[in-house]
TORROVO-411801 format. One line per field, with one value per residue (C-alpha): chain; y negated, z, x. Coordinates in steps of 0.1 Angstrom, whole numbers, plus 5000, padded with zeros to 4 digits. Last residue first. Layout:
N
cadena	[A:...]
yy	[Y:...]
zz	[Z:...]
xx	[X:...]
% end
This chain:
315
cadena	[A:A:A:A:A:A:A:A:A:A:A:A:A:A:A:A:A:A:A:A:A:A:A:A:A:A:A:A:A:A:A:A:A:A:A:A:A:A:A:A:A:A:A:A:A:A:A:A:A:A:A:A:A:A:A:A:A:A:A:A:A:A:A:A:A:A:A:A:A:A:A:A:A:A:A:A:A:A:A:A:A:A:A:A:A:A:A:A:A:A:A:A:A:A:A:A:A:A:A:A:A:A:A:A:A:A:A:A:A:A:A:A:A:A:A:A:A:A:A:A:A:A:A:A:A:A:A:A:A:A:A:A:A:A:A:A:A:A:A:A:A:A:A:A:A:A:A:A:A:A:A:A:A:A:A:A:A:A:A:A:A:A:A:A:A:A:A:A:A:A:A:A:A:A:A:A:A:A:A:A:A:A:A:A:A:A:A:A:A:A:A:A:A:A:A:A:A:A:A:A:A:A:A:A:A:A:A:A:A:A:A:A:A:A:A:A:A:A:A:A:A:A:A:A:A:A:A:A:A:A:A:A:A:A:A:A:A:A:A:A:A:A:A:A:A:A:A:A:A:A:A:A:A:A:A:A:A:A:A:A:A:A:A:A:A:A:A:A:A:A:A:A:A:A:A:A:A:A:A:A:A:A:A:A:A:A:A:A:A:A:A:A:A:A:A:A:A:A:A:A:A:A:A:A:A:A:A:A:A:A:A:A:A:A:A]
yy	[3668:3652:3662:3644:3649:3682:3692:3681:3698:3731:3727:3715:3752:3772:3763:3765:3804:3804:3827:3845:3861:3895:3913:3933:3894:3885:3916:3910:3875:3884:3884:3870:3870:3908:3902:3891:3881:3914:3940:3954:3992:4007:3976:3979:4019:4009:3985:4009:4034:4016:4010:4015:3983:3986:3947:3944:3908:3880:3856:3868:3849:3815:3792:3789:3781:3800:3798:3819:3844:3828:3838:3819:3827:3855:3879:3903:3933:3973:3987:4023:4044:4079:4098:4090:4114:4102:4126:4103:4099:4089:4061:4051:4045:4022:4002:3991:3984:3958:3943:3939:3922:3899:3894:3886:3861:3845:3838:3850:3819:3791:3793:3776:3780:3776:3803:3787:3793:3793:3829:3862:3889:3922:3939:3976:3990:4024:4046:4070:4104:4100:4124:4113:4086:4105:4117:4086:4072:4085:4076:4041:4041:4057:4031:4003:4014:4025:3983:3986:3969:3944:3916:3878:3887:3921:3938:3946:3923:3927:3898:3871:3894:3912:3919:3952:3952:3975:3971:3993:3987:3955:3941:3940:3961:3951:3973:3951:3966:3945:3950:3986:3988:3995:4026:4037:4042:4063:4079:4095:4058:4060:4090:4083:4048:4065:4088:4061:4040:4070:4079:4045:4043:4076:4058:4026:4054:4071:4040:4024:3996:3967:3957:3974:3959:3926:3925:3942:3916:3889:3912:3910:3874:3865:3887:3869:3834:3826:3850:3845:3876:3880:3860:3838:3808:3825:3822:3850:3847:3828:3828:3792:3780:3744:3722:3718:3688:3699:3734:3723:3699:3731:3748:3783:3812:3811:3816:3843:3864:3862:3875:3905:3913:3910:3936:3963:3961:3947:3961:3958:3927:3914:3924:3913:3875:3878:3886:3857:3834:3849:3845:3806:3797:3814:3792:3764:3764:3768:3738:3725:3735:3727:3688:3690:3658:3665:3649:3637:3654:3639:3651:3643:3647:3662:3648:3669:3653:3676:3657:3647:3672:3652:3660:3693:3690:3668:3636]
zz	[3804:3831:3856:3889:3893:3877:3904:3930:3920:3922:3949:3970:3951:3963:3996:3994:3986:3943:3933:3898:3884:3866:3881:3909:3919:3927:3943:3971:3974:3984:3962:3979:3962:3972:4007:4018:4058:4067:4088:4118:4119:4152:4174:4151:4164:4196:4202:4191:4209:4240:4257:4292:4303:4330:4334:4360:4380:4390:4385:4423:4432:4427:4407:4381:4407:4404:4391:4364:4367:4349:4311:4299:4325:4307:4290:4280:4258:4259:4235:4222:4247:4249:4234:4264:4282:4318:4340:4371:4348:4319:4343:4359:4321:4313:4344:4339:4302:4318:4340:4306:4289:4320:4326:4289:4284:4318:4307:4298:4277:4257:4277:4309:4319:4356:4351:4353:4381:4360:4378:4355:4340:4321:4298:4292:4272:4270:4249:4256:4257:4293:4323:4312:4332:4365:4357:4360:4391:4413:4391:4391:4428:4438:4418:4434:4470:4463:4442:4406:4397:4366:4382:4387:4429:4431:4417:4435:4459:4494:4518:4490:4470:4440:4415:4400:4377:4359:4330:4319:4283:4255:4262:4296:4326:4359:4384:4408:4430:4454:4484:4476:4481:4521:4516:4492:4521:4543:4510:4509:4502:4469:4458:4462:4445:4417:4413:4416:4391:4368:4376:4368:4334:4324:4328:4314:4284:4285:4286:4259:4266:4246:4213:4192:4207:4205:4168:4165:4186:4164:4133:4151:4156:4124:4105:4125:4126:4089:4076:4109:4109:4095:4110:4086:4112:4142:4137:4150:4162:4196:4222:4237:4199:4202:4184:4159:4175:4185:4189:4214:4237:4236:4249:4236:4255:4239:4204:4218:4238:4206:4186:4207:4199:4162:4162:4186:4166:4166:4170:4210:4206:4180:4206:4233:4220:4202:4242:4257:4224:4234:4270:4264:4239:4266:4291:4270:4263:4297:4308:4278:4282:4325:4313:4293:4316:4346:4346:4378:4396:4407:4437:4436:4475:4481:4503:4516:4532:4552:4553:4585:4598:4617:4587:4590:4622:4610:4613]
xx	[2579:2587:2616:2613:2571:2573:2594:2580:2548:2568:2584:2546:2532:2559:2556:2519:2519:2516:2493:2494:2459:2464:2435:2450:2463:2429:2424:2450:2438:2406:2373:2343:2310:2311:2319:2358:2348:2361:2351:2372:2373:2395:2381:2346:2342:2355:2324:2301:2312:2306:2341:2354:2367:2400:2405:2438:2437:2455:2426:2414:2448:2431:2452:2426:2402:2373:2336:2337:2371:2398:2402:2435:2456:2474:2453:2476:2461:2461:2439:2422:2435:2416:2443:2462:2442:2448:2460:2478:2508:2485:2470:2502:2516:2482:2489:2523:2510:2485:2514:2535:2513:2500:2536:2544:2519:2525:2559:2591:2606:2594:2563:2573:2607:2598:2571:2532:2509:2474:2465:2477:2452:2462:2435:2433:2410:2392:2379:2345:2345:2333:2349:2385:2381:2375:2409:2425:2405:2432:2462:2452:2446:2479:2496:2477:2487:2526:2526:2532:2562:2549:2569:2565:2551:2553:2521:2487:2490:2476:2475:2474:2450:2447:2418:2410:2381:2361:2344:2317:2309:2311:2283:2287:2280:2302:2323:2342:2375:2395:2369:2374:2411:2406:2389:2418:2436:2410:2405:2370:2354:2375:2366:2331:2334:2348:2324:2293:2307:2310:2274:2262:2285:2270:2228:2238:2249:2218:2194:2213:2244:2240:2256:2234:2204:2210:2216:2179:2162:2181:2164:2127:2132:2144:2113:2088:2096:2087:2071:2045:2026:1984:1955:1950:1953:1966:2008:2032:2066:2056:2089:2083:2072:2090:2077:2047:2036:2003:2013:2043:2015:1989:2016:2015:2008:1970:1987:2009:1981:1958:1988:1997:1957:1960:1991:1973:1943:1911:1878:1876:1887:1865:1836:1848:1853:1816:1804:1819:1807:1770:1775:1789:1761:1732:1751:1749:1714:1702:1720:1704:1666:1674:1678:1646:1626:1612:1583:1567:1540:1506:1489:1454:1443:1409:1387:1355:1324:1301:1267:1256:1231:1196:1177:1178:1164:1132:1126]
% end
């Protein structure tokens, strides 16, 4: 044989490798992301065309509970409905007029902004005093609806008043007529309002009694405030309380209750003091112009004789 006979032939295996299908799983993964970009980029798109009023109305429909929409309850502050896409009539109009209401009888920027200052006068004045100092734990200063209100409350150690008296204590007296003129710095009116604790008087109220005292402690007040330089002018009411506005949270017989209310007024607030409406609207006429237009009214004591009368005598 030859020597290229003696070669054994070169054999070459080759391994089949057969893959498995894999199905379209990955076509609809890949079909919902492409649907979520596309929806992502429709949202931005509307958005960025919409205005100010259709936007404030996609963030209160998605800020309501999907439980309150279902049922149709509770709105948790929504005034605007999405279906349409214009206002609610409904809920819109009654929220913006409540917002309105609200408004006029809070303080404005400006005037939170005098009241501040005038708390922060007084306070000065006081904290210069080495005997005022001691007063200032009595004192509270609070913003509400009706103005700056500021409170003097007494004390078991150091009462403002002699016990069942309107006499003015020396310290309260020189209080009053130090904050007097600071007073006078606002154009604003003022009210007085005189506070007792629930400690009844041995004669209860058929006699002098916390009504009175609370009176008469508030106009106590008012005459140390024109003798300190008080523009009297300025003085729109003077009321007595009694015991029948403790402070929240106290006992009635807590002396903190025996307290002077010095409120300094919005001018809104003084304007309906000095003007108070009426319940008598136009569909309304009151007695006085019933009788302008010829129509007699009998009070109810006149109206019970009368019927008796009838009833004995017959015609």
């Amino acid at each position: 044989m030859s020597a290229a006979g003696d070669k054994r032939p070169i054999i070459i295996r080759r391994k089949k490798v057969v893959h498995g299908r894999h199905g379209g799983s990955w076509k609809i993964a890949l079909a919902d992301f492409m649907t979520a970009l596309m929806a992502l980029f429709l949202v931005m798109w509307i958005l960025s065309v919409a205005s100010e009023e259709q936007r404030q109305g996609v963030a209160d429909y998605f800020s309501t509970p999907l439980t309150s929409a279902i049922s149709g309850g509770d709105r948790s502050g929504s005034t605007r409905v999405i279906p349409g896409g214009g206002p609610d009539p409904v809920h819109s109009e009654g929220e913006r007029a409540r917002v309105d209401t609200r408004s006029q009888t809070r303080p404005s920027d400006q005037q939170r902004r005098f009241f501040m200052d005038l708390q922060r006068r007084i306070e000065a004045v006081i904290e210069a005093d080495p005997e005022l100092r001691e007063l200032r734990q009595q004192m509270r200063f609070d913003l509400t609806p009706e103005g700056l209100r500021i409170q003097l409350l007494d004390t078991e150690q150091r009462p403002m008043f002699d016990i069942g008296s309107d006499r003015v204590a020396p310290y309260m007296r020189n209080l009053l007529r130090t904050i007097a003129p600071l007073l006078n710095e606002l154009p604003n009116y003022l009210s007085i309002g005189g506070h007792t604790d629930g400690l009844p008087f041995a004669g209860g109220y058929r006699g002098y009694s916390n009504w009175e005292l609370s009176s008469d402690r508030a106009n106590a007040s008012r005459r140390e405030l024109v003798a300190g330089g008080f523009d009297s002018g300025k003085l729109l009411r003077v009321s007595g309380f009694a015991d029948r506005v403790p402070l929240p949270e106290t006992d009635p017989f807590n002396a903190d209750n025996r307290r002077i209310e010095l409120l300094v007024l919005l001018p809104e607030v003084a304007t309906y003091i000095r003007r108070p409406s009426t319940l008598n609207g136009p569909g309304v006429p009151s007695p006085m112009s019933s009788r302008l237009e010829g129509e007699v009214e009998l009070a109810p004591v006149e109206q019970f004789t009368e019927s008796l009368r009838r009833s004995l005598n017959p015609e």
